[in-house]
N, C-alpha and C positions, 0 to 999 in steps of 0.2 A: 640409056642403060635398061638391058630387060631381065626380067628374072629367069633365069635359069635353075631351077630345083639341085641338079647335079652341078654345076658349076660353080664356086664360088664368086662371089665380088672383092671381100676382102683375103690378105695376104695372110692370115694365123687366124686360129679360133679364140673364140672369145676366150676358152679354156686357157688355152697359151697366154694371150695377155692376162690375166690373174696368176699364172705362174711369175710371167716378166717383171710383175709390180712384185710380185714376193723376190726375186730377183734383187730387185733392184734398192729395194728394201733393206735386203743382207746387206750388199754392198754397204750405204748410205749408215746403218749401227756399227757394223765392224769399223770403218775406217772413221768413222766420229769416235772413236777409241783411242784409234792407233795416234794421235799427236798428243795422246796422256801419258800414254807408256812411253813413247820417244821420249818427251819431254823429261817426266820424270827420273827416268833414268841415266838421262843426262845430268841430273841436278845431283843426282847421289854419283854419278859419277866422277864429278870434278869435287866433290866433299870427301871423296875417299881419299883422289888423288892428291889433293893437297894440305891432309896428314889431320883434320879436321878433325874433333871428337866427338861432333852431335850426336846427338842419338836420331833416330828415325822421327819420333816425337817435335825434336826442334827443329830438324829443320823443312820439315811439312808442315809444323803447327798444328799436331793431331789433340785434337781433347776429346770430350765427353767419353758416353756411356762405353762405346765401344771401342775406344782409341788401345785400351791395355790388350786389346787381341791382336791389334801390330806387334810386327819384333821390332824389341828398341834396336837391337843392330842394323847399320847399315845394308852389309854384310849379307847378313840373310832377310832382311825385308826383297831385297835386289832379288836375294835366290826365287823366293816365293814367289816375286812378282814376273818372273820369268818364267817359274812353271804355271801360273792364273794366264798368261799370255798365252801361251801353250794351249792349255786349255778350252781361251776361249774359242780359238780356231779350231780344235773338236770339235765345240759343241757348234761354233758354225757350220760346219761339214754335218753333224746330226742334224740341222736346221735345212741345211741343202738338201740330203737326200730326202727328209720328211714332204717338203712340197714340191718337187720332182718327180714322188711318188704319187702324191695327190695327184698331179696333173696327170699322169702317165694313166693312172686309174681311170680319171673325169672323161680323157681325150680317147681312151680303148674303149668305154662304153658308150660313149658319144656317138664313136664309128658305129656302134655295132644297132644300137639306136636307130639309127638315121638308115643304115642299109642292112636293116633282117636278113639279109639273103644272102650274104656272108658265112653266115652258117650253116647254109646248106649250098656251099657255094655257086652260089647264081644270084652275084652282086647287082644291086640297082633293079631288081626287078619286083622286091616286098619295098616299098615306101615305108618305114618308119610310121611318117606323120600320119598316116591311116589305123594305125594300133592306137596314137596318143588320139586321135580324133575319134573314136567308134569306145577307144578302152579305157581303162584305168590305169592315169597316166603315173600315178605314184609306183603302179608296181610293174612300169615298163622300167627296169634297169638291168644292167647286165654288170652290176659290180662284183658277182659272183666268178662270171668269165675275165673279167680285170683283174682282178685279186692274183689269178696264177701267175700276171705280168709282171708284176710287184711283189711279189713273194719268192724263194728259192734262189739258187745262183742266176749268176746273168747269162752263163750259158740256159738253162732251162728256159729262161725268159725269152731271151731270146729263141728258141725251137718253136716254145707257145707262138709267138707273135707271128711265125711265119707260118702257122699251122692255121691262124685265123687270118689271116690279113693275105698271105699267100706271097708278095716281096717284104724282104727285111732294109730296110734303111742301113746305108753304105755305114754311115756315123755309129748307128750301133752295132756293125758290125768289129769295126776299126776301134772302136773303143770300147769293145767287151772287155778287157783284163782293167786298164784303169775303173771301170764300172765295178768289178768285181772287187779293188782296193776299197772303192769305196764303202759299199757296202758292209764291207769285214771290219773297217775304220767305226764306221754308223754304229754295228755290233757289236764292238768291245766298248765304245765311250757307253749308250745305250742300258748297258746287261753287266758289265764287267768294269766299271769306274777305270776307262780307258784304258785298260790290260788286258790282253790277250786271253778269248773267255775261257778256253779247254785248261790253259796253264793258272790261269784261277782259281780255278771249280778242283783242280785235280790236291788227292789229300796228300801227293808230296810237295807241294808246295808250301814252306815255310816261313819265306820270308815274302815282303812286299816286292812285288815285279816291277819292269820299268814301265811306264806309260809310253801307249802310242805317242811320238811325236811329229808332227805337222807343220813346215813352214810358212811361209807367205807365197812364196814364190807358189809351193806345190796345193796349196787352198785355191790360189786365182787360178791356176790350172785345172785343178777338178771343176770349179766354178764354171771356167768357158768351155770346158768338157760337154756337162750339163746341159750348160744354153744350147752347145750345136745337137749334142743329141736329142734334146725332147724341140729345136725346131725342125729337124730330119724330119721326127715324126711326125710332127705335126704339118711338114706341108703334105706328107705320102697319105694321110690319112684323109685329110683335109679336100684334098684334089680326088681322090680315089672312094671315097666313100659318103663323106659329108655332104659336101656341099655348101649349100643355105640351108641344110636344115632347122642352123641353130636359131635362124632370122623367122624361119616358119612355123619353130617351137615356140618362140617368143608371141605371134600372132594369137599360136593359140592360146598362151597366158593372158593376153591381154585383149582378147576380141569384147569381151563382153564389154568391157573399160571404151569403146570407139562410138558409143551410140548410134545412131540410127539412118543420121546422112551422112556424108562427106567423111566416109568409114577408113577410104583410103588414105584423105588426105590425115588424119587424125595419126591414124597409126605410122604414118610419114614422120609425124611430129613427134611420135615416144620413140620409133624405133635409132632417130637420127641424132638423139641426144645419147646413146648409146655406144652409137660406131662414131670412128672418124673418117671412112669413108660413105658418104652421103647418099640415102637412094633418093632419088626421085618418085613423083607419082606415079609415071608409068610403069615405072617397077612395082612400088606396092599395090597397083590395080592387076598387076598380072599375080603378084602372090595371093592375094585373096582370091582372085578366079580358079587361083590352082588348088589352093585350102578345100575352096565348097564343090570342088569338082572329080573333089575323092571319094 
C-alpha cells in the first residue's frame, strides 16, 4: 500500500463516519421508543374495548409527584399520546437535519481545506497541508464559504455547490424537493412549535393551527434520503478533492507525540487505532517524506 496525497485509501471521510454513528444513533433512541408506544397503547386499547372503567392512573399504576399531569381518561391520555408520538418524529427529523448539516459544513470545508485551489479554480495544484504546515492552523477554515451550503433553500445550495466544487452529485440533484420538505419541516418544529411559521406569526391568525404531521414510513424515508445524499457527497468530494488529506492533517497534530526514532512506525500505531482500514509502514514512511518535503 502507498500513499498517495490525492488518492484516498479509505471509502468515506472520517467526517462521514461521525455523521453515520449520529446516524445510527437516531435509529437505535427512536425505535427503543417505539415498543412503549405500541405496547402501551395496546393495553388501553383492549381496556376501552372491553367496557373497563379505569382510569389512566390504574391501570399504569401512575403515583407520585407528577402523576396528576396525566389525563385520568383513557380517552384522551390515548389522544395526547398520539400527538407526543407525532411529535417525537419531528423532533427526530430536527435531529436529522441538525447533523446532516453539521457534516455537510465539516465535509465542504474539508474539501476546500485540503484543495485551495478550488477557489480559483486550479484544483490540486495549492496543497492545503502547506498552509497548516508554514501557518496558523486554527484560522485555516472555510466555515464561512460552508455556511452558504447549509443556509437558504436547497435550490440556492445547491447553485452554491456547483459554483465551488464545479459537478453536483446526481442524489442531490434527484432529491432537491424532498430536501426542501425537509427543511421547511426542521423550520416550523424549530421557530413555530411545529406549525407552519408565516400562518403563525400572521395577526389573522386566531386560533391554534394544525401541527405538521410526520409518519413512520415518511421519517425512514427522509432518513435514507439523508444517508444517500451526504454519502453522494461525500464520495465526489472525497475522490475529487480530499484525498488523505485528513490522514496527513492528523500527522501534523500529532508529529510532535512520535519522538525521535521509529517516527514512522509510531505514528503507524496512533493513526491505525483510528481507521479500519489499516496502513502499513511503508505507507506512513511515504507520508512523512511527503509532510517534510513541502
Amino acid at each position: 500500500m502507498n500513499f498517495n496525497r490525492w488518492e484516498p485509501i479509505d471509502n468515506y471521510t472520517y467526517v462521514y463516519r461521525i455523521f453515520n454513528r449520529h446516524h445510527t444513533f437516531m435509529n437505535s433512541i427512536y425505535w427503543s421508543y417505539a415498543p412503549a408506544f405500541s405496547h402501551t397503547q395496546s393495553l388501553a386499547s383492549k381496556e376501552l374495548k372491553s367496557g373497563c372503567t379505569r382510569t389512566t392512573h390504574q391501570l399504569f399504576n401512575l403515583s407520585g409527584s407528577n402523576s396528576g399531569r396525566v389525563a385520568q381518561s383513557l380517552t384522551d391520555w390515548g389522544r395526547h399520546f398520539k400527538e407526543f408520538d407525532n411529535w417525537t418524529r419531528l423532533n427526530a427529523l430536527v435531529s436529522l437535519s441538525s447533523y446532516f448539516e453539521t457534516y455537510l459544513s465539516s465535509v465542504v470545508s474539508l474539501a476546500i481545506e485540503s484543495d485551495l485551489g478550488i477557489l480559483y479554480k486550479v484544483p490540486k495544484l495549492i496543497d492545503g497541508v502547506s498552509i497548516i504546515k508554514y501557518g496558523n492552523e486554527d484560522n485555516y477554515s472555510f466555515f464561512d464559504v460552508s455556511e452558504k451550503i447549509t443556509k437558504g433553500t436547497w435550490s440556492q445550495r445547491r447553485k452554491y455547490f456547483g459554483e465551488v466544487f464545479g459537478a453536483i452529485p446526481i442524489a442531490l440533484k434527484t432529491y432537491e424537493g424532498e430536501l426542501e420538505e425537509i427543511r421547511n419541516i426542521r423550520n416550523n418544529v424549530a421557530h413555530a412549535f411545529g406549525r407552519d411559521i408565516d400562518h403563525s406569526r400572521s395577526r389573522k391568525t386566531f386560533e391554534v393551527i394544525d401541527i405538521n404531521r410526520i409518519s413512520i414510513k415518511r421519517l425512514q424515508r427522509y432518513m435514507s434520503i439523508i444517508r444517500e445524499v451526504a454519502r453522494a457527497i461525500d464520495y465526489q468530494l472525497l475522490n475529487n478533492h480530499i484525498g488523505d488529506y485528513e490522514i496527513v492533517f492528523y500527522y501534523h497534530l500529532v508529529k510532535d507525540e512520535l519522538g525521535l526514532t521509529n517516527r514512522a512506525g509510531n505514528f503507524k500505531t496512533k493513526v491505525n487505532s483510528l481507521y479500519f482500514q489499516l496502513r502499513g509502514s511503508k505507507y506512513c514512511e511515504e507520508l512523512l517524506d511527503y509532510y517534510e518535503s513541502l
